[in-house]
C-alpha positions in Angstrom: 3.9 -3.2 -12.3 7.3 -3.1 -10.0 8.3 0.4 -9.0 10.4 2.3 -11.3 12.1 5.3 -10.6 8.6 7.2 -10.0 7.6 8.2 -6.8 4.7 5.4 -5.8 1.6 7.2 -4.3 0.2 4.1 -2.7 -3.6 4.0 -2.3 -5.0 1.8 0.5 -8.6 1.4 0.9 -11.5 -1.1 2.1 -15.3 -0.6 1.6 -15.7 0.9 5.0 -12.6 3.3 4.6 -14.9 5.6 2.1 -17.3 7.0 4.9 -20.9 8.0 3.1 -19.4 8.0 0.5 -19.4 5.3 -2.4 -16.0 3.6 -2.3 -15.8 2.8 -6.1 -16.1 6.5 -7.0 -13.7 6.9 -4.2 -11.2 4.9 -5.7 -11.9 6.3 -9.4 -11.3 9.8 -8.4 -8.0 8.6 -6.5 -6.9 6.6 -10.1 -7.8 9.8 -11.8 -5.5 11.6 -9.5 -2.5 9.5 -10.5 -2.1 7.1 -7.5 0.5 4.4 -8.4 -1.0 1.8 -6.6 -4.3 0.3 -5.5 -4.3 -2.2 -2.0 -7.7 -3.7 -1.3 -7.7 -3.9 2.7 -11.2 -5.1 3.3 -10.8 -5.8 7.5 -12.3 -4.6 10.4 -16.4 -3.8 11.5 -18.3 -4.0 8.8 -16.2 -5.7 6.1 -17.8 -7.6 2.9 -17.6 -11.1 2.8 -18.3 -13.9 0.1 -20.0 -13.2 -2.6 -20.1 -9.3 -1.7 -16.0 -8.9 -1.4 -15.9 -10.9 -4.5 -17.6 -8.2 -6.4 -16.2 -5.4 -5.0 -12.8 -7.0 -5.7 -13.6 -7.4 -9.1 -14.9 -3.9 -9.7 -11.7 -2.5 -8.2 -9.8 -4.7 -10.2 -11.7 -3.7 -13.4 -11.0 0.3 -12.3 -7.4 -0.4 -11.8 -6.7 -2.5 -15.0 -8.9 0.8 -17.5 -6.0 3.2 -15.8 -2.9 0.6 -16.2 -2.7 0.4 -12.0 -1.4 -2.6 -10.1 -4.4 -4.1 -7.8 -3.1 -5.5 -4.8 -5.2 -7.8 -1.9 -4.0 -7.4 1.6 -4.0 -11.0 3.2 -6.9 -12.9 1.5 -4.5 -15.1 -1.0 -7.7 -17.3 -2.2 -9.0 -13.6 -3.6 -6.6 -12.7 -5.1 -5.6 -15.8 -6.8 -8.9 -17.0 -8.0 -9.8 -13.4 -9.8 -6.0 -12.8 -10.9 -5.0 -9.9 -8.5 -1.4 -8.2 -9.7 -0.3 -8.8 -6.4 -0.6 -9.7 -2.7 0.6 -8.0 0.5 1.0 -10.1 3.9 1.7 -8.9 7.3 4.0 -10.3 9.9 1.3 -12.4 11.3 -0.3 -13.5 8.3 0.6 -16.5 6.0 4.8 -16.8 5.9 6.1 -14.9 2.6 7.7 -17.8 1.6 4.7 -20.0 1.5 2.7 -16.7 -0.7 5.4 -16.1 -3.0 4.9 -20.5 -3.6 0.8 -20.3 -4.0 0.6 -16.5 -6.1 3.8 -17.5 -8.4 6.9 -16.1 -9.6 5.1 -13.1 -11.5 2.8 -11.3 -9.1 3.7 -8.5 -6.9 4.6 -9.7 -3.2 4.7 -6.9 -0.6 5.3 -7.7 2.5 5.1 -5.3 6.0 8.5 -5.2 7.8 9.2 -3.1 11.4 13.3 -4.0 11.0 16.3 -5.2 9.2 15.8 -8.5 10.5 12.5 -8.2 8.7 13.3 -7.1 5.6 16.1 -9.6 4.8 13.4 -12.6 6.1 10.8 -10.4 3.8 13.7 -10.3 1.0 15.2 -13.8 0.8 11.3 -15.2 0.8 11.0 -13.1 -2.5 9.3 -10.0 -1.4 9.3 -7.4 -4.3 8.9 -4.9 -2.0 8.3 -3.7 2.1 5.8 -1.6 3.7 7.0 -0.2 6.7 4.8 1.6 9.6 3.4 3.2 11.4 5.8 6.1 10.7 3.2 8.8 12.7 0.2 7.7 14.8 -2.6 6.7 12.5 -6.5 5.8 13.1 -7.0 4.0 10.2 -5.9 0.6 11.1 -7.1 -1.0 14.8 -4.2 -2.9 15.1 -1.3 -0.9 14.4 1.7 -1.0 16.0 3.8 2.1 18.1 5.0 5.0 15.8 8.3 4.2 14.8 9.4 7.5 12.9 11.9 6.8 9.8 14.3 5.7 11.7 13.9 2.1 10.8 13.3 2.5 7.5 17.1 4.7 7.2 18.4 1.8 9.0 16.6 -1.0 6.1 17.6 1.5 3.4 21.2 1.7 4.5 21.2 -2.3 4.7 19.2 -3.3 1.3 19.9 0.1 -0.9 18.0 -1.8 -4.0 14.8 -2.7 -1.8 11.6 -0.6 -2.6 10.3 0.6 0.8 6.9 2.1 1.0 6.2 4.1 4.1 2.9 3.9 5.9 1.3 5.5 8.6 -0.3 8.7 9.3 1.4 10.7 6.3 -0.2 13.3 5.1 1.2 15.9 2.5 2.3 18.1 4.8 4.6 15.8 7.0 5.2 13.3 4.0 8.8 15.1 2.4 10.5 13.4 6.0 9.3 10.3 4.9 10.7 10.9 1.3 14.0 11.6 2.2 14.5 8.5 4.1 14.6 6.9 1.1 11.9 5.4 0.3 10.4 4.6 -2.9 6.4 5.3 -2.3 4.1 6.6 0.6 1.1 4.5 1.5 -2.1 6.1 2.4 -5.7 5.3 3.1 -7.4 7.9 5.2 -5.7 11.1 4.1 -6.9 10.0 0.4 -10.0 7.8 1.1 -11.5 11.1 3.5 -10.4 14.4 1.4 -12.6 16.6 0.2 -10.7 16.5 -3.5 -9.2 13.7 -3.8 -7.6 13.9 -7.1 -6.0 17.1 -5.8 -5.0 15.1 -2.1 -3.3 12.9 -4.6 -1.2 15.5 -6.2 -0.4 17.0 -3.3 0.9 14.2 -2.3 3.3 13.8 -5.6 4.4 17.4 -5.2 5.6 16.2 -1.6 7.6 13.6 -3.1 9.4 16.7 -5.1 10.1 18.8 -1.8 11.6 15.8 0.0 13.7 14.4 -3.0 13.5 16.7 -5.6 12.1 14.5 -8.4 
């Protein structure tokens, strides 16, 4: 469930993300693709609520568990505790770290999005398994995202925590993806250059063979 050695192909995605397109199939053909990781992000227009998030939660969480994938829930802690998510991922402005890492427990994933080094040793020391850091290019998929910062901030983390998975977010797409490979990080986050390809088990593996042209494993 933690990231090992192999490149993380991080899968994002909410009900609306999937266009006319059913989102469970979405996310099937993305898990038979090889992504790493699943991240429910059910925000924005249109969200489920209730009853209705609960189950679609539990349906991703039933297509993630038959392919051995962690299933993460951006945010909504009382989700993702009460159907026994892998993991939860917070946001700078959403509960403190410290006070998820207390409520999910010692042995669920805790991601945490970081824009600095100040960030990532606050995300670190409040027991943040890992750091999503973005937007690394301009991106569309998320209303409230923040100025492209490149991968400059993420060399800088890297330098500073050497040990701390880093997932990059933001924009990447196969083609641009090997610059934010070789800045070290462990996994690349996507949710609209997966969720809107034509293929999307073949988006997925181009985006594994970018992982190989930026760093060659």
């Amino acid at each position: 469930m933690r990231f090992s050695n192999k490149p993380a192909i991080y899968f994002v995605m909410g009900s609306q993300n999937s266009g006319a397109r059913d989102p469970l199939v979405v996310l099937e053909r993305a898990l038979e693709g090889g992504i790493t990781h699943f991240q429910l992000r059910e925000k924005g227009e249109g969200s489920l609520t209730g009853s209705a998030l609960n189950d679609f939660a539990l349906h991703c969480q039933k297509l993630c568990q038959s392919y051995k994938v962690p299933f993460i829930v951006n945010d909504d802690i009382e989700l993702a505790c009460s159907i026994g998510a892998d993991g939860v991922h917070v946001g700078q402005d959403d509960e403190t770290a410290l006070q998820v890492r207390r409520l999910i427990g010692e042995n669920k994933l805790l991601g945490v999005s970081v824009h600095s080094v100040d960030e990532a040793r606050a995300a670190i020391q409040a027991g943040a398994d890992y750091v999503g850091m973005g937007p690394v290019f301009g991106t569309t998929s998320k209303a409230d995202a923040k100025k492209p910062a490149g991968v400059k901030e993420i060399m800088a983390v890297k330098r500073e925590f050497p040990q701390l998975p880093i997932v990059g977010i933001g924009g990447i797409t196969p083609e641009n993806a090997d610059q934010v490979w070789k800045a070290g990080v462990s996994g690349v986050a996507v949710i609209s250059a997966i969720a809107s390809a034509k293929d999307i088990a073949e988006r997925v593996g181009a985006f594994q063979h970018s992982s190989k042209e930026g760093i060659g494993r």
